[in-house]
C-alpha positions as YAML, in Angstrom:
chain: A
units: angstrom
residues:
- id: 1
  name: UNK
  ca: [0.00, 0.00, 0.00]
- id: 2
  name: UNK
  ca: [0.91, 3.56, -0.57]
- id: 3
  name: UNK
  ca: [-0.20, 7.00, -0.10]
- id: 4
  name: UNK
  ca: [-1.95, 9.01, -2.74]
- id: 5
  name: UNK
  ca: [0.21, 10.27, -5.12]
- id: 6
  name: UNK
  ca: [-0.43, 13.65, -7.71]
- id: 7
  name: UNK
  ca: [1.80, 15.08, -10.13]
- id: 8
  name: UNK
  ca: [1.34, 17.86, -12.73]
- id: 9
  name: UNK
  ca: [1.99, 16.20, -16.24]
- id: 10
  name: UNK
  ca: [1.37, 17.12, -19.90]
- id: 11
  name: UNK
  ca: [-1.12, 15.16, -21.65]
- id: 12
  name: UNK
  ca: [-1.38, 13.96, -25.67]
- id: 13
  name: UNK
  ca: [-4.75, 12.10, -26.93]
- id: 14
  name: UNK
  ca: [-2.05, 10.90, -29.85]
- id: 15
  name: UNK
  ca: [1.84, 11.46, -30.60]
- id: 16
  name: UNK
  ca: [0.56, 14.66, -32.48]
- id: 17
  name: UNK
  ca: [-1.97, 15.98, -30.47]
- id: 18
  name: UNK
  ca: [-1.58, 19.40, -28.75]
- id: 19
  name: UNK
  ca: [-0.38, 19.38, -24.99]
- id: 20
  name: UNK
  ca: [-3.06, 19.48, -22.46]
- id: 21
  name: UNK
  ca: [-2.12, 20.15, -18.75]
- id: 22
  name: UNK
  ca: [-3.36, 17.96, -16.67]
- id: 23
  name: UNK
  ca: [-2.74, 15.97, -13.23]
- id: 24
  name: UNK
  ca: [-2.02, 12.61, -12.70]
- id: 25
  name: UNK
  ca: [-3.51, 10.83, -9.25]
- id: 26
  name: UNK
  ca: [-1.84, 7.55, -8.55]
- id: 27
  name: UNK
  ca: [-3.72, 4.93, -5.69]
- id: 28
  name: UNK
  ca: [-4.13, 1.36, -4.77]
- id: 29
  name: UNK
  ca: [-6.63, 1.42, -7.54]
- id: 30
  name: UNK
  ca: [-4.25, 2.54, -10.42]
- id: 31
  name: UNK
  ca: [-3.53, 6.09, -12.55]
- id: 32
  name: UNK
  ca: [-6.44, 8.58, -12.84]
- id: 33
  name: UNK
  ca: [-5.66, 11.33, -15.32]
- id: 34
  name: UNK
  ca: [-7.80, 14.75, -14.67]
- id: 35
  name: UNK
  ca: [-7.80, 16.87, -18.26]
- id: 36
  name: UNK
  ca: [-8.56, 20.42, -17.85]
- id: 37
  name: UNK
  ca: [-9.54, 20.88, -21.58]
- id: 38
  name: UNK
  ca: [-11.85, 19.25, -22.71]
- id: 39
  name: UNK
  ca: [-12.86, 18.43, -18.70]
- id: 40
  name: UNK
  ca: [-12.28, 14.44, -18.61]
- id: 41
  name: UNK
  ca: [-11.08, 11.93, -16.32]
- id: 42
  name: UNK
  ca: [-8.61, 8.98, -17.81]
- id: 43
  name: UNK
  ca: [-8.37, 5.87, -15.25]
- id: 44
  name: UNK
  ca: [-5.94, 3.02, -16.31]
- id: 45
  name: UNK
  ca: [-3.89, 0.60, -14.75]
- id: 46
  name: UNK
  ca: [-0.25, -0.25, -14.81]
- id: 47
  name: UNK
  ca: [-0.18, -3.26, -17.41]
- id: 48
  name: UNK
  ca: [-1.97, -0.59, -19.76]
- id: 49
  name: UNK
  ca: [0.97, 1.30, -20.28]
- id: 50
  name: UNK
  ca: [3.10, 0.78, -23.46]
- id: 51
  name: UNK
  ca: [6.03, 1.85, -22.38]
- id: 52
  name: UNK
  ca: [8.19, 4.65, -20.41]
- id: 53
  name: UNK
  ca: [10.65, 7.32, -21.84]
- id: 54
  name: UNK
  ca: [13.17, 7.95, -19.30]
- id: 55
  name: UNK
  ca: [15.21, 10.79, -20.80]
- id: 56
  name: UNK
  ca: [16.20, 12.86, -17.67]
- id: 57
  name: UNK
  ca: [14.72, 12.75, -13.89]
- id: 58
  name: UNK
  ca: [12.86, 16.13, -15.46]
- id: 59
  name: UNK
  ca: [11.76, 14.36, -18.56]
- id: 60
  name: UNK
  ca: [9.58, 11.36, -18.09]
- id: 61
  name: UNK
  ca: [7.60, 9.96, -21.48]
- id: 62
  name: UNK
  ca: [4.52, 7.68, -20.15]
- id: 63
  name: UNK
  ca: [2.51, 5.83, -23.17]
- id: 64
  name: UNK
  ca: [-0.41, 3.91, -22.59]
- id: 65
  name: UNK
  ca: [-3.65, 2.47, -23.85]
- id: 66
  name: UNK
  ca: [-3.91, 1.09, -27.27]
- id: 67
  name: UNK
  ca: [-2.10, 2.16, -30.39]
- id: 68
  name: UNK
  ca: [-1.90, 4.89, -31.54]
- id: 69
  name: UNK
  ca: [-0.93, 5.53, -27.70]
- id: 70
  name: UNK
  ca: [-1.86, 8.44, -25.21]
- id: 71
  name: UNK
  ca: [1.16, 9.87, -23.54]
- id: 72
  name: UNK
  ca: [1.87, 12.33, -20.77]
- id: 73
  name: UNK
  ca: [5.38, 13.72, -19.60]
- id: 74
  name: UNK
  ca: [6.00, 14.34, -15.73]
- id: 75
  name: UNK
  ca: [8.55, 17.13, -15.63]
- id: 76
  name: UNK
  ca: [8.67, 16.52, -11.25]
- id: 77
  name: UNK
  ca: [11.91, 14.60, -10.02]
- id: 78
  name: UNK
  ca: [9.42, 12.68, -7.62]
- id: 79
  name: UNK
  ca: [7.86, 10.58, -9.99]
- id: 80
  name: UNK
  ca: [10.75, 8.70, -11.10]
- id: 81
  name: UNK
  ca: [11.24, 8.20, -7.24]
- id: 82
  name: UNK
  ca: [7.90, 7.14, -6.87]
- id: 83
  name: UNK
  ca: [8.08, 4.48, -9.63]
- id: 84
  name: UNK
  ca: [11.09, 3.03, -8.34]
- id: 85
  name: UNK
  ca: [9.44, 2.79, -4.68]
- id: 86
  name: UNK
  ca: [6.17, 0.87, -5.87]
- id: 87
  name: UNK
  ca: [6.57, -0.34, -8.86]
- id: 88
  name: UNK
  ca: [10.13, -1.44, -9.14]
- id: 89
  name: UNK
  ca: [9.29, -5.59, -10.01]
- id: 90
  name: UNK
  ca: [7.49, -4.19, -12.96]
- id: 91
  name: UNK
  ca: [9.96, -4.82, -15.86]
- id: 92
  name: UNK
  ca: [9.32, -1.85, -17.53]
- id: 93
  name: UNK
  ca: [10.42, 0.25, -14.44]
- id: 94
  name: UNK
  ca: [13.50, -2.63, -13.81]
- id: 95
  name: UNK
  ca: [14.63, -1.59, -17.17]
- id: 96
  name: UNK
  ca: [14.30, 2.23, -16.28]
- id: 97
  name: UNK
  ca: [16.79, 1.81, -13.37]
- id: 98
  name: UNK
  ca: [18.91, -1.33, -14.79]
- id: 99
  name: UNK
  ca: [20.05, 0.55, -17.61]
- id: 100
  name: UNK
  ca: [19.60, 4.17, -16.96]
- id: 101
  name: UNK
  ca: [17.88, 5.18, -19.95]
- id: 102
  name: UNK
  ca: [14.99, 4.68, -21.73]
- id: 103
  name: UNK
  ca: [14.55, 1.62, -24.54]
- id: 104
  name: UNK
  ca: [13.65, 4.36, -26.81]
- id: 105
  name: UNK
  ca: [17.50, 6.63, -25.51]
- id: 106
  name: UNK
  ca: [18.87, 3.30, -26.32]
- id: 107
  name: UNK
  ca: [17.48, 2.40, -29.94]
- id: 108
  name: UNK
  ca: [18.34, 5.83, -30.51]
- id: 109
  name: UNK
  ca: [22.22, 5.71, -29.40]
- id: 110
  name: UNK
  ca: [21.73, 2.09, -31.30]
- id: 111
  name: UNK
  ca: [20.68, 4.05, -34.87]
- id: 112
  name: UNK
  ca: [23.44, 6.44, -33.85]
- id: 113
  name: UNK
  ca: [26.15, 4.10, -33.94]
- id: 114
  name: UNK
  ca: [24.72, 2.29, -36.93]
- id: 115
  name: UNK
  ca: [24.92, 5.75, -38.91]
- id: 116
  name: UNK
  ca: [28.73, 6.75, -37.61]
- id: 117
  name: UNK
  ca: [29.88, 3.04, -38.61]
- id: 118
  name: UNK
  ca: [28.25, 3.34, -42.04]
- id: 119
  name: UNK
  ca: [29.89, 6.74, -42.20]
- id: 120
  name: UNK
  ca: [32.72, 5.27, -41.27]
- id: 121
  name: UNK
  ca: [32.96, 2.53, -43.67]
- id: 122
  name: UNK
  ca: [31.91, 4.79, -46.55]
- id: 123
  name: UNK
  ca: [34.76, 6.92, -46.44]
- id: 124
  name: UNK
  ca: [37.61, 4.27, -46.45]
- id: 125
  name: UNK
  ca: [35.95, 1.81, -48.16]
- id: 126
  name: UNK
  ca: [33.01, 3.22, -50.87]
- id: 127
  name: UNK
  ca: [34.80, 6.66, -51.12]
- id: 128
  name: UNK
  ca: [37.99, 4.95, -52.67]
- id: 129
  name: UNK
  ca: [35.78, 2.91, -55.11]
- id: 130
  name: UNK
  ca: [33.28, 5.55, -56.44]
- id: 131
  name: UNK
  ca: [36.85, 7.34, -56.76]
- id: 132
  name: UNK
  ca: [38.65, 4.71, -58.78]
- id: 133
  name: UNK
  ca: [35.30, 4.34, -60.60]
- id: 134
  name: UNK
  ca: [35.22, 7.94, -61.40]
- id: 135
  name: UNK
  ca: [38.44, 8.53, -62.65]
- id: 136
  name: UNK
  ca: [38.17, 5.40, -64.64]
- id: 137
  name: UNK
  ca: [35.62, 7.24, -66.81]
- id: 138
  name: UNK
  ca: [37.00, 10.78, -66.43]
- id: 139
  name: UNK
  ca: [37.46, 12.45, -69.66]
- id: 140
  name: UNK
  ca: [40.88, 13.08, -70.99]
- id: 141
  name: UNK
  ca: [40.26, 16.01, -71.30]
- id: 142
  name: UNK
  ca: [39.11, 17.35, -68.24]
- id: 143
  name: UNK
  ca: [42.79, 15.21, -66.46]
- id: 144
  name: UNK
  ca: [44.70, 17.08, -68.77]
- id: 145
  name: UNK
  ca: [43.50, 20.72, -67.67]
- id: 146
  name: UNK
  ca: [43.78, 19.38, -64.01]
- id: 147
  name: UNK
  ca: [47.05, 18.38, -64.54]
- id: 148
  name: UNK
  ca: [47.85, 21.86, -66.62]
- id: 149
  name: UNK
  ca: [46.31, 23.69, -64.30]
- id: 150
  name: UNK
  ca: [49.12, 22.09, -61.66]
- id: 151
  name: UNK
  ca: [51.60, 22.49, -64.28]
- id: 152
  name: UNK
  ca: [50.99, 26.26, -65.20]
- id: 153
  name: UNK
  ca: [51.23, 27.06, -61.06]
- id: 154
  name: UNK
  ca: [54.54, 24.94, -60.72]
- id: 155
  name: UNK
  ca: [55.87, 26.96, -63.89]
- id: 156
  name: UNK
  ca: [54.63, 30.44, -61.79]
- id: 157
  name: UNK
  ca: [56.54, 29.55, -58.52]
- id: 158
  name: UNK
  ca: [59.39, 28.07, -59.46]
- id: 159
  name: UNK
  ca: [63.20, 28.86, -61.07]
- id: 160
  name: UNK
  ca: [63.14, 26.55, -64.24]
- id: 161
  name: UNK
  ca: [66.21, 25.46, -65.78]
- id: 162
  name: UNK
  ca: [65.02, 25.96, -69.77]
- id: 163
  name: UNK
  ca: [67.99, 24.38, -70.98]
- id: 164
  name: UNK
  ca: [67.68, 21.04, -68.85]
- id: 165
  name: UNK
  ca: [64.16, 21.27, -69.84]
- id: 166
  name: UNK
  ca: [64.50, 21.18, -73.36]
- id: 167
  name: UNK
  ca: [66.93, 18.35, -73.16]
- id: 168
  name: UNK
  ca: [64.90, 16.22, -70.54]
- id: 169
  name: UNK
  ca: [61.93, 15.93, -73.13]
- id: 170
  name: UNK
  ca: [64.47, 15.32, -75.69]
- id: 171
  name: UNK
  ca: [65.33, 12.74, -73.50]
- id: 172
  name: UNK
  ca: [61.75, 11.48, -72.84]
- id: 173
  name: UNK
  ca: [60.44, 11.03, -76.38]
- id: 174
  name: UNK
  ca: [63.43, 9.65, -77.11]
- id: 175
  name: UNK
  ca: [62.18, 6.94, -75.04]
- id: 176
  name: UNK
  ca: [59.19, 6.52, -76.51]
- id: 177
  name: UNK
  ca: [57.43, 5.13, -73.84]
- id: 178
  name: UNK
  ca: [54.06, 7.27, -74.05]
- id: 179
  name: UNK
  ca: [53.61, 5.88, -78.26]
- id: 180
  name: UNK
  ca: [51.44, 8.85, -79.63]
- id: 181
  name: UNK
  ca: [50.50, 10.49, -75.84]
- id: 182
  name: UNK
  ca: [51.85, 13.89, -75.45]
- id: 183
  name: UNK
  ca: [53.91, 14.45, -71.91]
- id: 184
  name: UNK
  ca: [56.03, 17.68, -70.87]
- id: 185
  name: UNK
  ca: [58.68, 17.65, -68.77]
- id: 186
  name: UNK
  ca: [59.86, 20.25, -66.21]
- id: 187
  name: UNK
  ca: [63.66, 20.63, -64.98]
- id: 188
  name: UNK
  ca: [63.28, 22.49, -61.64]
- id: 189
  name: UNK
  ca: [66.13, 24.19, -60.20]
- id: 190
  name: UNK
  ca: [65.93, 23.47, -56.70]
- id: 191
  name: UNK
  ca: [68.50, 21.83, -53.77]
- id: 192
  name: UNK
  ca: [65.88, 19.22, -53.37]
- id: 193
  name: UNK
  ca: [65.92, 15.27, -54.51]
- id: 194
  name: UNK
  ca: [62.85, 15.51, -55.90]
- id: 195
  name: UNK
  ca: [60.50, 14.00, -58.89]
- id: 196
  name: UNK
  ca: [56.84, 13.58, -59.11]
- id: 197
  name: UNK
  ca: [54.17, 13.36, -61.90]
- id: 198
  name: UNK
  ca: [51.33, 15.36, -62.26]
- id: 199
  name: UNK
  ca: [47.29, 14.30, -64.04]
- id: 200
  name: UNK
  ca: [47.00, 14.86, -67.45]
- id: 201
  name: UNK
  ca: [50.94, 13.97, -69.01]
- id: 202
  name: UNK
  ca: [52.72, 16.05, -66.69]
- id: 203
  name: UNK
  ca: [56.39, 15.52, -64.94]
- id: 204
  name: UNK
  ca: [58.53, 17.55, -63.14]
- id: 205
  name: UNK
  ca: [61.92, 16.59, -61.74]
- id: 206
  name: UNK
  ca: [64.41, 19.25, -59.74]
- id: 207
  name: UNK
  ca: [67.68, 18.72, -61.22]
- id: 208
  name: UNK
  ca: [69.25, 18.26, -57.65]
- id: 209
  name: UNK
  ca: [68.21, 14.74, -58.98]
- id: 210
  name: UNK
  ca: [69.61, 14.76, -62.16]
- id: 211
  name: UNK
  ca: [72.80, 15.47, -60.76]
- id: 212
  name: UNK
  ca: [72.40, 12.49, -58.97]
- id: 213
  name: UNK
  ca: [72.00, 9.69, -61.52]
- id: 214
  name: UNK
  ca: [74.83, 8.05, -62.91]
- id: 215
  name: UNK
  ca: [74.01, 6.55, -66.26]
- id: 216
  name: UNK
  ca: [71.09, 6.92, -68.73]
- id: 217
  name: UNK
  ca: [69.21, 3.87, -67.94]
- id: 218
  name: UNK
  ca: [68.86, 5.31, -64.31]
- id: 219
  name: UNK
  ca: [67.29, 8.51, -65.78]
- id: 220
  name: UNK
  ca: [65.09, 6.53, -67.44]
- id: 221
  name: UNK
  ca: [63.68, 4.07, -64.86]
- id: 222
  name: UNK
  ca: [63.01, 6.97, -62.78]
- id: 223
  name: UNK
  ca: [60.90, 8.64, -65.89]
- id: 224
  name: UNK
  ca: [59.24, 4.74, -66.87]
- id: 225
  name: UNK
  ca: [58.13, 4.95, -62.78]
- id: 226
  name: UNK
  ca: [56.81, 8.74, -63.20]
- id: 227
  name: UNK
  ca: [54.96, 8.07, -66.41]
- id: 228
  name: UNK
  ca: [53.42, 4.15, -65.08]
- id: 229
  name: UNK
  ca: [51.76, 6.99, -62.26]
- id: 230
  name: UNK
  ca: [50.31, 9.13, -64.90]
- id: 231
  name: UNK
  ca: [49.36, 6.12, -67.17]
- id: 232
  name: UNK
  ca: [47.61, 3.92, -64.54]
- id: 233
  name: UNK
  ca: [45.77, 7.25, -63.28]
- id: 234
  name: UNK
  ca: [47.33, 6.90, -59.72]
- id: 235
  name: UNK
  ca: [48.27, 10.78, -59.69]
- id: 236
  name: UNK
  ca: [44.88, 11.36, -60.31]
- id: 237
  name: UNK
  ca: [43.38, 9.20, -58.02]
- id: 238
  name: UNK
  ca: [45.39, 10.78, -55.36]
- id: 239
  name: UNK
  ca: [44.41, 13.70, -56.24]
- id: 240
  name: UNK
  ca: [40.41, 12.99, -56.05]
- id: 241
  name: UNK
  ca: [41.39, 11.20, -52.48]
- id: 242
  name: UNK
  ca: [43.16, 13.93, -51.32]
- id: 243
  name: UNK
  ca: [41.00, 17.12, -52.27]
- id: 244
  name: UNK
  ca: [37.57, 15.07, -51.92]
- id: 245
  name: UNK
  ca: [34.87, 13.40, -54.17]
- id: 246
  name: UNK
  ca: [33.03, 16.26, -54.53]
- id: 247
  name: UNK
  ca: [35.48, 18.14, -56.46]
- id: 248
  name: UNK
  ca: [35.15, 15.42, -58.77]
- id: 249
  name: UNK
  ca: [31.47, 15.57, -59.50]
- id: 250
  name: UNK
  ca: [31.60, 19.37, -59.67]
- id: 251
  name: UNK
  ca: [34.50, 19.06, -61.93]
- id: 252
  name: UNK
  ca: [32.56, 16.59, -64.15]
- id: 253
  name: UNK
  ca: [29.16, 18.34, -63.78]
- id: 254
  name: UNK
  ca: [30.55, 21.99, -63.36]
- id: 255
  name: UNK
  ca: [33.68, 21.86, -65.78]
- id: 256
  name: UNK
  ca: [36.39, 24.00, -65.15]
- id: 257
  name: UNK
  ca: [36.32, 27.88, -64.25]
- id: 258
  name: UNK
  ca: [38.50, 30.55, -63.43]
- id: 259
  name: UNK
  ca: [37.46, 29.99, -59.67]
- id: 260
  name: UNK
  ca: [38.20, 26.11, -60.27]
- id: 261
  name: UNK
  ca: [41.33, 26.16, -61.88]
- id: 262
  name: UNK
  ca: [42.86, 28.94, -58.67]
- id: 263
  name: UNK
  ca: [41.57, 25.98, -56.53]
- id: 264
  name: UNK
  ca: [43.43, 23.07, -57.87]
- id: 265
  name: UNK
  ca: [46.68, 25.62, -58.78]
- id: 266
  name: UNK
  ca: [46.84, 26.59, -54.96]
- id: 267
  name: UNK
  ca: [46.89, 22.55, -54.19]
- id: 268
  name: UNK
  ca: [50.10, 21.66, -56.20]
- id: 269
  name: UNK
  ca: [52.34, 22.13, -53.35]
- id: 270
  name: UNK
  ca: [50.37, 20.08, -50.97]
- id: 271
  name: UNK
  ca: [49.64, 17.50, -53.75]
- id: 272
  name: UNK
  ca: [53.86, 17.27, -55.10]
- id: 273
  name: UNK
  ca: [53.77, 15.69, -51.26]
- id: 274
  name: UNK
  ca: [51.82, 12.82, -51.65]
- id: 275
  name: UNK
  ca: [52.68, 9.71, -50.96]
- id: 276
  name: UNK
  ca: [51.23, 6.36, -52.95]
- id: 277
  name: UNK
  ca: [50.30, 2.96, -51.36]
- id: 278
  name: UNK
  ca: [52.05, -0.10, -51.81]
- id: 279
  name: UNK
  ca: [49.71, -1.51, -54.07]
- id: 280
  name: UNK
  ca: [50.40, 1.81, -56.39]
- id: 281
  name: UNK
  ca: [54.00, 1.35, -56.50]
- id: 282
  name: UNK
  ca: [53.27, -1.94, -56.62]
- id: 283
  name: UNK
  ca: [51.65, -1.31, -59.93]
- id: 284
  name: UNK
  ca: [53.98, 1.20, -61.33]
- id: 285
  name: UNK
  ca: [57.32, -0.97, -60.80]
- id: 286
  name: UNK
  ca: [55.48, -3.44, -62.65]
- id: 287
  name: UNK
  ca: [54.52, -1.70, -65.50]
- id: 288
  name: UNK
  ca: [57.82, 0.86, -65.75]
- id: 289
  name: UNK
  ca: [59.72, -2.11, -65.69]
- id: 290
  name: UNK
  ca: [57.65, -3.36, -69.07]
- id: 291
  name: UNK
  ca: [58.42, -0.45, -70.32]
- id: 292
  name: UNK
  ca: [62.07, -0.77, -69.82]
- id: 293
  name: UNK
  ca: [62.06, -4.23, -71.00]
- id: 294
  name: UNK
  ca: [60.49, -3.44, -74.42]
- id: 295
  name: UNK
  ca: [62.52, -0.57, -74.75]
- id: 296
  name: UNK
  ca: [65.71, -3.07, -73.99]
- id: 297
  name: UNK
  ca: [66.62, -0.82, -71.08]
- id: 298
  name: UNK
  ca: [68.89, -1.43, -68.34]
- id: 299
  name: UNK
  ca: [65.68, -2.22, -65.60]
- id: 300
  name: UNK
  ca: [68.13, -2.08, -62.93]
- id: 301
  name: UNK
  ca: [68.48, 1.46, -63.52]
- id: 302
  name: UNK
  ca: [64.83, 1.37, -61.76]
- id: 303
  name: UNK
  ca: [66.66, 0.85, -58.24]
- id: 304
  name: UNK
  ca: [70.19, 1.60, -58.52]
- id: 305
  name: UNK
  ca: [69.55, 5.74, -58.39]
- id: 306
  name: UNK
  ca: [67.08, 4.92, -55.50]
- id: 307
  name: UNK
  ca: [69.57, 2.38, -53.63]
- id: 308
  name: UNK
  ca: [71.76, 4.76, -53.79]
- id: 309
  name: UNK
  ca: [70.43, 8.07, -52.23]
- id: 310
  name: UNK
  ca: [68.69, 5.78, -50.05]
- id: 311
  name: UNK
  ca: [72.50, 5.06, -48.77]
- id: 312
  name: UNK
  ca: [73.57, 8.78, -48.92]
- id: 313
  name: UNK
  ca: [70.73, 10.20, -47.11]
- id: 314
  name: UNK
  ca: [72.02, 9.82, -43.58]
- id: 315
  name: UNK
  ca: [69.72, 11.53, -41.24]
- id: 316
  name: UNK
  ca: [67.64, 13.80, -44.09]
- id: 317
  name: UNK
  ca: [65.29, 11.67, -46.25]
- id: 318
  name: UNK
  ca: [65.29, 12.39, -49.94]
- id: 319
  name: UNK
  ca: [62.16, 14.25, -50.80]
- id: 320
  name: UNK
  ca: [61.65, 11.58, -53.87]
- id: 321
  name: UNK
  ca: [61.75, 8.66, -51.37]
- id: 322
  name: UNK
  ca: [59.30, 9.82, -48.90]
- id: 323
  name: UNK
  ca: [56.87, 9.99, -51.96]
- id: 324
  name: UNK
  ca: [57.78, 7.05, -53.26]
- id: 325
  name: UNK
  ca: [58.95, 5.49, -50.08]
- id: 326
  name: UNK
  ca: [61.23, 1.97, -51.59]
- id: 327
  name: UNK
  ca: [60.93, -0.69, -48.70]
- id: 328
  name: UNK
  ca: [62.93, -3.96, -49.19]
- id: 329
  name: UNK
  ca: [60.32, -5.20, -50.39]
- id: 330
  name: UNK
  ca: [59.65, -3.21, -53.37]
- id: 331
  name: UNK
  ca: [63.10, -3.66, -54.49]
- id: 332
  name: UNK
  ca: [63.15, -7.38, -53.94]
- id: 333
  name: UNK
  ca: [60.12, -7.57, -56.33]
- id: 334
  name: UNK
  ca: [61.83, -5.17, -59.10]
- id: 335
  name: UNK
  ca: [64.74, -8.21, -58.57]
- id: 336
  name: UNK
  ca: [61.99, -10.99, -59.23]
- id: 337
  name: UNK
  ca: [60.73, -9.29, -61.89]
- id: 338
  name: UNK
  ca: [64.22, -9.16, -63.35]
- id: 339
  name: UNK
  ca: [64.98, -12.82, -62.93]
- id: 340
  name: UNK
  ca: [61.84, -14.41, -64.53]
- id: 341
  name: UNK
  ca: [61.71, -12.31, -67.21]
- id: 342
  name: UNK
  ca: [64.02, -12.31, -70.31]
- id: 343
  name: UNK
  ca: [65.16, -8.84, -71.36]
- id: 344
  name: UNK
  ca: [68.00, -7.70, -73.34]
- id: 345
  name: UNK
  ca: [69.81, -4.60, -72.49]
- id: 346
  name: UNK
  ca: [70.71, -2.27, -75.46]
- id: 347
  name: UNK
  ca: [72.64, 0.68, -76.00]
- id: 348
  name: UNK
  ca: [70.88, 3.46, -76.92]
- id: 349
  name: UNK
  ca: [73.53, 6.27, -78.88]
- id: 350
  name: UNK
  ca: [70.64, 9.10, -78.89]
- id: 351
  name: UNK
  ca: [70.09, 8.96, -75.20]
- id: 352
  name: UNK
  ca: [73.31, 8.64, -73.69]
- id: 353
  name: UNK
  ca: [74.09, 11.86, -76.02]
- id: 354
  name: UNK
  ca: [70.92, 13.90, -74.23]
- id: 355
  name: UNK
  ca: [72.49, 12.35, -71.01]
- id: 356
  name: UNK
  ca: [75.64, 13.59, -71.61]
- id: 357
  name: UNK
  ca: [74.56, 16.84, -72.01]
- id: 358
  name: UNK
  ca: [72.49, 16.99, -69.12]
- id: 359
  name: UNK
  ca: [75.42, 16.34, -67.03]
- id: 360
  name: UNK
  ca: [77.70, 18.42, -68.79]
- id: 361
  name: UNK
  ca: [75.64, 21.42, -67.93]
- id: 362
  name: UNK
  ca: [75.32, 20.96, -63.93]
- id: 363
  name: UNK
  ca: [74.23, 24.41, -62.63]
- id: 364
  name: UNK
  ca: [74.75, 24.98, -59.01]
- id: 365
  name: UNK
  ca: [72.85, 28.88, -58.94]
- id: 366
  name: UNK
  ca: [69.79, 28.08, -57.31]
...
């Protein structure tokens, strides 16, 4: 037995009713609700209610009677108290207490959870593949003013070295490794062991670099692994990951504006930085080393001029091998590539001619 109970509550007829004050009497005999408008008198017992909304001790949901269920809300700090006192076997009040929220709180929290681990899983999983997807149908077009637009700002902000310039894209078509595709190379004046390739048929490489290699077949396994980015799209994959998918769908559905084209120019610096997974440099050993073997060029010229600066770095990194960083790994799978497949190394009179010129002009003003 207990005393008679009365709190002031706010009363629905349906979830969207208007709120009615009103006062709730509790007894022996069960829940009496007295509605001031229209004048009315609700009696129920416990097993009629649906279920209670615990969402602070000010903020108590009540529904009961059939569906669609009446509600009322008991703002006073007492009722919970009461509850607990009288009707704590009931498992609907057990639950209240056990948990400390409401089953409605906690299929809310639930959907919560459910939304952030979609989220979640969307953006490294389902953002990478409507990425690769995208830029597997991205027009040529389009890739080549992205990578231009790059291209122009590196141009802008940087002391070019004409002369190495000229003879580096000597050098490249000589090649011939991009067949009727147009690339332009950029010889960048710079203290900095540095090469990277751009969307669209662009490559720039600081001629800190160039000083660095020691035979034309090294040159040109760095250029075959530049050119296997630009050819297998990594660069601009990494570019789509990095600045977001929806620069991609306004660059497809938008085109390219003046506005556009300052955005992706002012992101060259922070894109030159990038690094590529293992499965990308995975991909572009493989194919720059077909290239070199078709080419009948040296394919250990693909690790020598990295071996190497890897072993003069010291305590500074090379710029060119945190991008493309060359783990044991990656080396000991140029190697296999090497041993199970037959290649023939030729000399080639036209490029060690460029290459000899290239070195013959080292300029140290920077």
């Amino acid at each position: 037995m207990y005393t008679h109970q009365t709190f002031s509550v706010e009363y629905k007829s349906s979830a969207n009713a208007a709120v009615t004050a009103a006062n709730l009497s509790i007894n022996e005999n069960g829940f009496a609700l007295k509605i001031a408008q229209p004048l009315q008198t609700i009696n129920f017992n416990f097993v009629e209610i649906a279920g209670i909304h615990r969402y602070n001790k000010k903020n108590v949901v009540v529904n009961f009677g059939a569906y669609p269920y009446q509600s009322f809300t008991c703002r006073d700090e007492a009722f919970l108290d009461f509850l607990k006192a009288h009707y704590n076997k009931e498992p609907l009040v057990a639950a209240l207490f056990k948990n400390g929220k409401s089953t409605f709180v906690k299929y809310i929290l639930i959907f919560t959870s459910l939304i952030i681990g979609l989220i979640v899983l969307a953006y490294f999983f389902l953002l990478p593949f409507l990425v690769n997807k995208a830029v597997e149908h991205f027009p040529q077009e389009y890739e080549y003013k992205f990578g231009k637009a790059m291209f122009n700002q590196v141009q802008q902000s940087e002391k070019i070295d004409a002369y190495k310039t000229t003879l580096l894209n000597q050098f490249f078509d000589s090649l011939d490794f991009a067949g009727n595709s147009t690339v332009q190379l950029l010889c960048v004046k710079k203290r900095e062991v540095n090469a990277y390739a751009l969307p669209g048929g662009f490559i720039v490489v600081y001629d800190e670099i160039l000083n660095k290699t020691q035979s034309s077949h090294e040159l040109a396994g760095l250029l075959a692994h530049e050119y296997a980015h630009i050819k297998l799209k990594h660069t601009l994959k990494n570019t789509f990951n990095t600045m977001g998918f929806s620069l991609l769908v306004q660059v497809i559905f938008g085109g390219f504006d003046d506005g556009m084209l300052a955005l992706i120019g002012a992101q060259t610096e922070q894109l030159r930085e990038l690094q590529y997974s293992r499965s990308l440099e995975k991909d572009a050993d493989e194919n720059g080393f077909t290239l070199m073997q078709k080419k009948q060029l040296d394919p250990k010229g693909m690790i020598n001029l990295f071996e190497r600066l890897n072993a003069e770095s010291n305590d500074k990194i090379p710029s060119i091998l945190s991008t493309h960083p060359l783990p044991e790994e990656r080396i000991n799978f140029i190697q296999k590539l090497i041993q199970e497949n037959k290649h023939q190394v030729k000399n080639n009179h036209g490029l060690e001619v460029i290459f000899a010129q290239m070195k013959d002009k080292n300029e140290n003003s920077y």
